[in-house]
N, C-alpha and C positions, 0 to 999 in steps of 0.2 A: 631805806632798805639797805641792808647791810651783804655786801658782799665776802661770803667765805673760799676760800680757796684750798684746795688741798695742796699739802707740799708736792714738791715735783720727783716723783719719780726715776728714781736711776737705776738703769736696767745696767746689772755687772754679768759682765759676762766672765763665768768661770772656766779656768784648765780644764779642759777634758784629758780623762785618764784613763785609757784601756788597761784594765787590771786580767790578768788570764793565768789562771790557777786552777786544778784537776779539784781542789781536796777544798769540800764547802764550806767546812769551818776556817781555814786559813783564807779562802776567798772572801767570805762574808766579813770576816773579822778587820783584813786591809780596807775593805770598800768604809768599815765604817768607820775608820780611823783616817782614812783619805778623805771623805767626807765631811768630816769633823775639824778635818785642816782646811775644809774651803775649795777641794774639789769638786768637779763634778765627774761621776767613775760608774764606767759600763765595765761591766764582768761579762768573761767568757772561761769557760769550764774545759776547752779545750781546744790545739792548734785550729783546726778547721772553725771552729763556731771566732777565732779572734781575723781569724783573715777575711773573714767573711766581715766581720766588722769592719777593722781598716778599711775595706773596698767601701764600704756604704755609709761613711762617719768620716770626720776628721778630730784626728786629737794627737796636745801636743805631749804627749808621755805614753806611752807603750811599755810597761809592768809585766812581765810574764815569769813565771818558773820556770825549771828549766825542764826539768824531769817531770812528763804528763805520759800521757799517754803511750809515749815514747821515751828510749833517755834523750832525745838529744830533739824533743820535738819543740823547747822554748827557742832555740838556735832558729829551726824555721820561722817561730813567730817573727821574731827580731829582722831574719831575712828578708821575711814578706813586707815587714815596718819599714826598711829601709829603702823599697824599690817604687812603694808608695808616693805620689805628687808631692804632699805637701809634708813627709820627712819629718816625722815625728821624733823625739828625743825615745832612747830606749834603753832601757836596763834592765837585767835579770836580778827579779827575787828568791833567795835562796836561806833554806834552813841547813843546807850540809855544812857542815864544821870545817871539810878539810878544803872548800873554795875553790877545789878545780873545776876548770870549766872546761870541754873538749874545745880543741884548736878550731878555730873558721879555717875559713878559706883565705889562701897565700893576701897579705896586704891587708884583709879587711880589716876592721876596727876591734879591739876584743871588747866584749861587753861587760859593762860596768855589772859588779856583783852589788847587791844590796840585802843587809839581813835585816829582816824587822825585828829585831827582837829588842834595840833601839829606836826607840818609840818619836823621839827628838830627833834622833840621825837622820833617822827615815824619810821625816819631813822636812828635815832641811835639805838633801840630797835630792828628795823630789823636787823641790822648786832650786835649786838651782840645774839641775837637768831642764826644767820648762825655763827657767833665763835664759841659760845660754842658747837654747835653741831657739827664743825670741831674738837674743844677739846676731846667733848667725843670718835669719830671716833678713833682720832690716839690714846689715852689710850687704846682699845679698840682694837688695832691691836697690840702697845707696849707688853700689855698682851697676847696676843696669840702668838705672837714670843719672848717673855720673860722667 
């Protein structure tokens, strides 16, 4: 009797990407080019529908636009991302040309801009946003059992 076995299964667990963009074809189009890179990417279409995520998900990248709904309602997203447990990495996606961003609040972090329309950038600047924020994770645990 001959025994067959099947190879063993390796279950990868992929980056989660909160991707949050008003305008469906620019939404659609990141989800499947993040996709494509080996993410794994939940869309939300607006400030409220992305906080609502964060609260009930965890992922380590938070993607928003800036100008939805609101002009300045990606800056909330980013806000609500960083007051979050488990501190998602975050960056605003932007097609305006001339890259201002309105000021945060005194100290805070300013947010990284990101244009897609570098196809390569994109994906490299997404996963080095998800390293370093693996980086700071395990310092961060080093330190507490240190």
């Amino acid at each position: 009797m001959s025994c067959v076995t099947e190879p063993a299964k390796t279950a990868v667990a992929l980056a989660r990407v909160l991707l949050v963009d008003d305008e469906p074809a620019s939404r659609l189009a990141l989800q499947a080019i993040l996709r494509a890179g080996g993410y794994e990417v939940d869309a939300a279409a607006s400030a409220a529908e992305a906080v609502r995520k964060l609260n009930e998900g965890e992922y380590e990248l938070v993607l928003t636009d800036l100008r939805m709904e609101s002009p300045e309602a990606g800056l909330r997203v980013l806000a609500h991302a960083r007051i979050v447990d488990y501190k998602p990495a975050t960056a605003l996606i932007t097609t305006y040309q001339d890259g201002k961003v309105p000021q945060t609040s005194a100290g805070a972090d300013q947010p990284l801009l990101i244009a897609p329309e570098d196809l390569p950038e994109l994906l490299t600047k997404v996963a080095d946003l998800i390293g370093e924020r693996v980086t700071r994770r395990v310092a961060r645990a080093l330190r507490r059992t240190g």
